[in-house]
N, C-alpha and C positions, 0 to 999 in steps of 0.2 A: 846551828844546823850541823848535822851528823849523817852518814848513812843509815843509821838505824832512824834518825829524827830528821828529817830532811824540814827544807824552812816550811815556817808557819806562815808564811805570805802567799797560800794558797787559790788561786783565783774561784770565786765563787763558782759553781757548777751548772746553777742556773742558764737554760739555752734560750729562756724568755723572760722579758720582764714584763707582763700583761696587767696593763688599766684597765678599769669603767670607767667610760666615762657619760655624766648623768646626763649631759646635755641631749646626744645623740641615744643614750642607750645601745649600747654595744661594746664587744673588747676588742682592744688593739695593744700592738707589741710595737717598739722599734727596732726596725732590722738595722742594724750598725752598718752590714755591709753593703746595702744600696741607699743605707742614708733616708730610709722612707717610713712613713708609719704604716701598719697592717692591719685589717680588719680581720678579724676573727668571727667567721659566721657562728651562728648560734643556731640549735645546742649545743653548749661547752661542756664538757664533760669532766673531771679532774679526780684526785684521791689525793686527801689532804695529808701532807706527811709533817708541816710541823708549823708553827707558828711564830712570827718575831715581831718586834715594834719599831718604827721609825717616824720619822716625818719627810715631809714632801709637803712641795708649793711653789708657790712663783714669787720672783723676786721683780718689783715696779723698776726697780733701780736700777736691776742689772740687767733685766729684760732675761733673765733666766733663769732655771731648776734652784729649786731649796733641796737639799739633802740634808741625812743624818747618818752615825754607823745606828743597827741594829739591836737591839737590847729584848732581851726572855720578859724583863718586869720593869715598868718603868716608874715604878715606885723608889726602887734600889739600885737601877742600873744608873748611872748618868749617859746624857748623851749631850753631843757638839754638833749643833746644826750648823748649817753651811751654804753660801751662795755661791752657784757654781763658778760666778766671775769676781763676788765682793770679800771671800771668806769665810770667818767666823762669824754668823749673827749674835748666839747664844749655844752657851754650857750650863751641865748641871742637870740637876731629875724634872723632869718633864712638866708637873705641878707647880715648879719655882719660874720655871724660863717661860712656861707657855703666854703668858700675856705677851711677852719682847718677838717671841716667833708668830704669835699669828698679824701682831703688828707688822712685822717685817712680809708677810705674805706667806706664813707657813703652818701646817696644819699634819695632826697625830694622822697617822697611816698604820695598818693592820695589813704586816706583811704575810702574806701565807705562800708556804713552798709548797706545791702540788708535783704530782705527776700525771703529764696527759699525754696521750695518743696523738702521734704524727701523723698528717697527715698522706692519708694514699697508704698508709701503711698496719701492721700488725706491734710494733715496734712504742714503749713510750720514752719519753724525756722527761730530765726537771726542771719545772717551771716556778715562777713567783708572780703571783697575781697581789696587787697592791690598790688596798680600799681605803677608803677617806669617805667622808662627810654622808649622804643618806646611802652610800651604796655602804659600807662601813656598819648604818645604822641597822638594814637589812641583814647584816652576817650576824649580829651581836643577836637579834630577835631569832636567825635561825638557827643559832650554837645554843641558844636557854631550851630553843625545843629539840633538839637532838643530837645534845649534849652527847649519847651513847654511841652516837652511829658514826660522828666524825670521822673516825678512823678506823671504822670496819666496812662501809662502804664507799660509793662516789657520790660525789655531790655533782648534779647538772645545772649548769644554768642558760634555761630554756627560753625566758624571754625577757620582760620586765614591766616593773607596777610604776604608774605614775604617779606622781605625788606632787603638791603647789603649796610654794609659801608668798603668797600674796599676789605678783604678776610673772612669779619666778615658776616655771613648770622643770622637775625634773624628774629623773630614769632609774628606778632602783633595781639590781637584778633579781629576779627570783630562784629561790634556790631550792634544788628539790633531791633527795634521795635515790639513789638507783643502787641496786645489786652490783657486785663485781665479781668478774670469773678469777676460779685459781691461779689461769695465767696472768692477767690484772693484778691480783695482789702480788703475786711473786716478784713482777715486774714492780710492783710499790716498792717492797720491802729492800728488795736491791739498790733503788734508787734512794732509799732514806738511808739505807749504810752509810752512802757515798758524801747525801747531804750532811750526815753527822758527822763524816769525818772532819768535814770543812768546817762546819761551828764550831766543832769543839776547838779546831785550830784557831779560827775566825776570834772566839770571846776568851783564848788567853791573851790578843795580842791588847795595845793601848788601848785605851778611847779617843786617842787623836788618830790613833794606826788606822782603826777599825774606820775612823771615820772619813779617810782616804779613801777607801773601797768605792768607788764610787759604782749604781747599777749601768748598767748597758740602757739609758735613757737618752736621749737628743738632749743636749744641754740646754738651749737657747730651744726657748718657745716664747707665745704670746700667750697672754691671762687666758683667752677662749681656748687654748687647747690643753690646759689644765683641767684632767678628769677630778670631777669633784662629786 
């Protein structure tokens, strides 16, 4: 740490951590400071500034959050998943550990940093919206088809498609394309400065360091309020 280099222990900048979840079909945050979850009425509207990998789950044992740090590839990155009350589950690249983590209750996540519009207001923030299992499988089907647009427009997500595997009914979002005005993007590009600055600080530090970061999630949940 330096005046010119000030520490690398920079707190994430994200001002939400927003789920799907399939069950109910809809997004929600948790607000740290009343301690509550919040519904995010829909259309969600966002501009996707950058993409990361982790995992997320529940823990039977501990009755709480699965974490991991963040990783660009998880082919080469390794990562150190984590029970918010028991530890370490598993380390290492994601293809070697994933049998031991989904055993333990834990499941690959596709982190996306966005920027969206506050509410009441003209003003945006950044956010991370965080997908797993069919809502996850919906983004991966809507990046093969608009592959080009990711990052020159917004992505809306307006309602959502049902889907059933056997007596299990769940909520996939639907994602759809919108135009962005100059002010929009401007307001993007500003906020992805900001987010880069933090990554790039974020993926010098360990993979135990990184994996301390923990997001702004309620620790302790029950299996039903895990968006899946």
């Amino acid at each position: 740490m330096s005046r010119s280099q000030p520490s690398e222990r920079v707190p994430n900048p994200s001002t939400r951590w927003l789920e799907w979840n399939g069950s109910s079909g809809d997004l929600s945050f948790w607000d740290k400071a009343t301690k509550e979850r919040v519904r995010v009425a829909l259309p969600f509207t966002m501009m996707l500034l950058d993409e990361m990998r982790t995992v997320g789950g529940f823990d039977p044992k501990g009755k709480c959050r699965i974490f991991a740090n963040e990783v660009r590839d998880t082919t080469i990155d390794p990562l150190v998943v984590k029970s918010w009350n028991s530890g370490i589950i598993a380390e290492g690249l994601y293809r070697r550990i994933q049998p031991v983590v989904e055993a333990a209750g834990g499941y690959f996540v596709q982190s996306l940093y966005i920027a969206y519009r506050r509410e009441n207001s003209d003003s945006y923030a950044l956010g991370n919206l965080q997908l797993s299992g069919a809502a996850l499988s919906a983004w991966v089907e809507f990046k093969k088809a608009h592959a080009a647009d990711l990052y020159t427009k917004a992505i809306t997500i307006r309602s959502y498609v049902e889907g059933k595997t056997g007596n299990v009914v769940f909520r996939m979002p639907q994602f759809t394309l919108t135009e962005v005005s100059a002010a929009a993007e401007s307001a993007a590009l500003a906020l992805d400065a900001e987010l880069q600055a933090y990554l790039t600080a974020y993926l010098k530090r360990t993979t135990h360091d990184r994996a301390e970061a923990q997001p702004e999630v309620e620790p302790v949940v029950t299996a039903d309020q895990i968006p899946f």
